[in-house]
N, C-alpha and C positions, 0 to 999 in steps of 0.2 A: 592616121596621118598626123605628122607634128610639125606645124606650124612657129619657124622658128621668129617670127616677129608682126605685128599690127600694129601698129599707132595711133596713140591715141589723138583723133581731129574731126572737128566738126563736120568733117567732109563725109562722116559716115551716115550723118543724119540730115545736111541741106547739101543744096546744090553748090556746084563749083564757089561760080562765084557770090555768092552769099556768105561762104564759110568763114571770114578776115572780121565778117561784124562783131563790135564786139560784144551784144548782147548775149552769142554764145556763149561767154565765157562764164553765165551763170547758170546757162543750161546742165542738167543732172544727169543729161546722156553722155555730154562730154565727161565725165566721171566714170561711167557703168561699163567697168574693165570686161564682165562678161558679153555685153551689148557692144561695144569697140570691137572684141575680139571676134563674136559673129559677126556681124558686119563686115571687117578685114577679109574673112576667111569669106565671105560669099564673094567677093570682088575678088580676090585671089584666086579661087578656083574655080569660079562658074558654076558653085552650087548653090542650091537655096534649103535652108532650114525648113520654111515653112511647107515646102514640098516634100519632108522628108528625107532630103538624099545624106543630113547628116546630124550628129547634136554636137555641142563643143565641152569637153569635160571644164573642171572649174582652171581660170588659170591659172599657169604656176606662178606667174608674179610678173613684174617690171623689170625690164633689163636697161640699164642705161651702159651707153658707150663710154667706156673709161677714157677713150683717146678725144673725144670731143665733150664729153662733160654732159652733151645737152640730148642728148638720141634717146627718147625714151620710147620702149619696145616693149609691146606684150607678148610673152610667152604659153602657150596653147597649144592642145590637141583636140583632131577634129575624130569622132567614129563615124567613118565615110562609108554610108548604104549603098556605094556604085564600086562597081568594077575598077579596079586602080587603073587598068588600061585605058580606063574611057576616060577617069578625073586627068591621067595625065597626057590623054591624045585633048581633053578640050584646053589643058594649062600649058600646053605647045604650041596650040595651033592660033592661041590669043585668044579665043571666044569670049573671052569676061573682059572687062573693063580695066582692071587694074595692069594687064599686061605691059608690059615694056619690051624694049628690044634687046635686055641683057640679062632676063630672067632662063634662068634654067633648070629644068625638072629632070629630077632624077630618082629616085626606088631605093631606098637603103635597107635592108633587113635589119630588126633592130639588133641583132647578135654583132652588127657594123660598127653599132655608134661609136664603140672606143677607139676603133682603126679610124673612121673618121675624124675624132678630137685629136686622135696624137697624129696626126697628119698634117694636122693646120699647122703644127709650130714648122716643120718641113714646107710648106707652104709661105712661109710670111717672105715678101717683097716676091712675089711672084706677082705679073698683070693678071688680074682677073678677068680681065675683059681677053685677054690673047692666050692665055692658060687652059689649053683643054686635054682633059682623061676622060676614057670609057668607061673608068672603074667611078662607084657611087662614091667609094671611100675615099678620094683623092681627089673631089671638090674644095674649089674655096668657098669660106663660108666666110660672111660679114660677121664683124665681131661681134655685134649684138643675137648673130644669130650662134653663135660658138657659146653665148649666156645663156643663153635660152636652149640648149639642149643641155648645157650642167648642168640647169635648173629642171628639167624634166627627166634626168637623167636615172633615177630613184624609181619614177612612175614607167618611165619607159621599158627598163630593164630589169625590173626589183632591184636595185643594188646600187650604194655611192659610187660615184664617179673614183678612179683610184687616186692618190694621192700623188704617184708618179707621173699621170696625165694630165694633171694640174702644174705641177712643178714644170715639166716639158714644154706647157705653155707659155706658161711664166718665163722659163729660159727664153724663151721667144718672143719677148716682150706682148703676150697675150695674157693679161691679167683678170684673173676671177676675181670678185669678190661678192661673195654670199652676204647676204642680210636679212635676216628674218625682218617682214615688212607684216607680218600677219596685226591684225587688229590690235593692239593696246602695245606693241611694241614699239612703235616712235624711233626707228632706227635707218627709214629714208632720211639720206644726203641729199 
């Protein structure tokens, strides 16, 4: 399963409202992109790590929204020990906490994900909230989640993303930009 976004907030490690303190902001959890990301990933799906039902490979990195400057999104995959039907009859039915009233679970094979990406640019100014397809590949995806599958794009599928599905986005005012952020490179904006 791939988890196209987590954020990083205190809210993973205290309760609601204690998260705004700002003594958090020297806590080393709010940093621990792998601890963020499980965390995200149990409140998104209603699984728990410590029970087993999943591990979260390393993530692929930080995605930030290019249209708002300030969305920062962690990118990850989960290997899910449950039955997809059950992880996605409990992520429909709300069972977890992080539920909302405008989340929607869908099953992609990953042989999909290119018809998914170059779909989005066919997609932009469409309502997302009023916009609905049966098909998995004709979802809209939030922009930081359209980053975070480029970015797993390699791992998901062995293979770059083409460079034609890139350009298609970009025509559609959907803009990538890759940054190697790995340790001693200093190339986060």
């Amino acid at each position: 399963m791939f988890i196209a976004g987590g954020w990083m907030t205190s809210m993973n490690f205290v309760p609601r409202a204690e998260c705004d303190d700002e003594k958090h902001i020297l806590d080393a959890r709010l940093y621990d992109v792998r601890g963020q990301a499980i965390a995200e990933f149990e409140e998104e799906s209603g699984l728990s790590r410590t029970a087993g039902q999943f591990s979260i490979s390393t993530p692929f990195g930080i995605v930030r929204d290019l249209d708002t400057g300030f969305n920062l999104a962690i990118s990850y995959a989960a290997d899910i020990k449950e039955p997809s039907a059950r992880v996605r009859e409990i992520m429909e039915k709300g069972l977890h906490e992080g539920r909302d009233e405008y989340d929607r679970v869908f099953m992609l094979p990953v042989s999909d994900l290119d018809k998914l990406l170059l779909n989005q640019a066919q997609l932009v100014g469409k309502n997302p909230l009023t916009y609905e397809s049966a098909k998995p590949e004709e979802q809209i995806l939030l922009h930081e989640a359209i980053g975070g599958f480029v970015a797993a794009h390699q791992t998901l599928t062995g293979r770059s993303v083409e460079r034609k599905t890139l350009d298609k986005l970009a025509q559609a005012g959907i803009n990538i930009v890759q940054k190697d952020t790995s340790i001693g490179t200093h190339q986060l904006d």
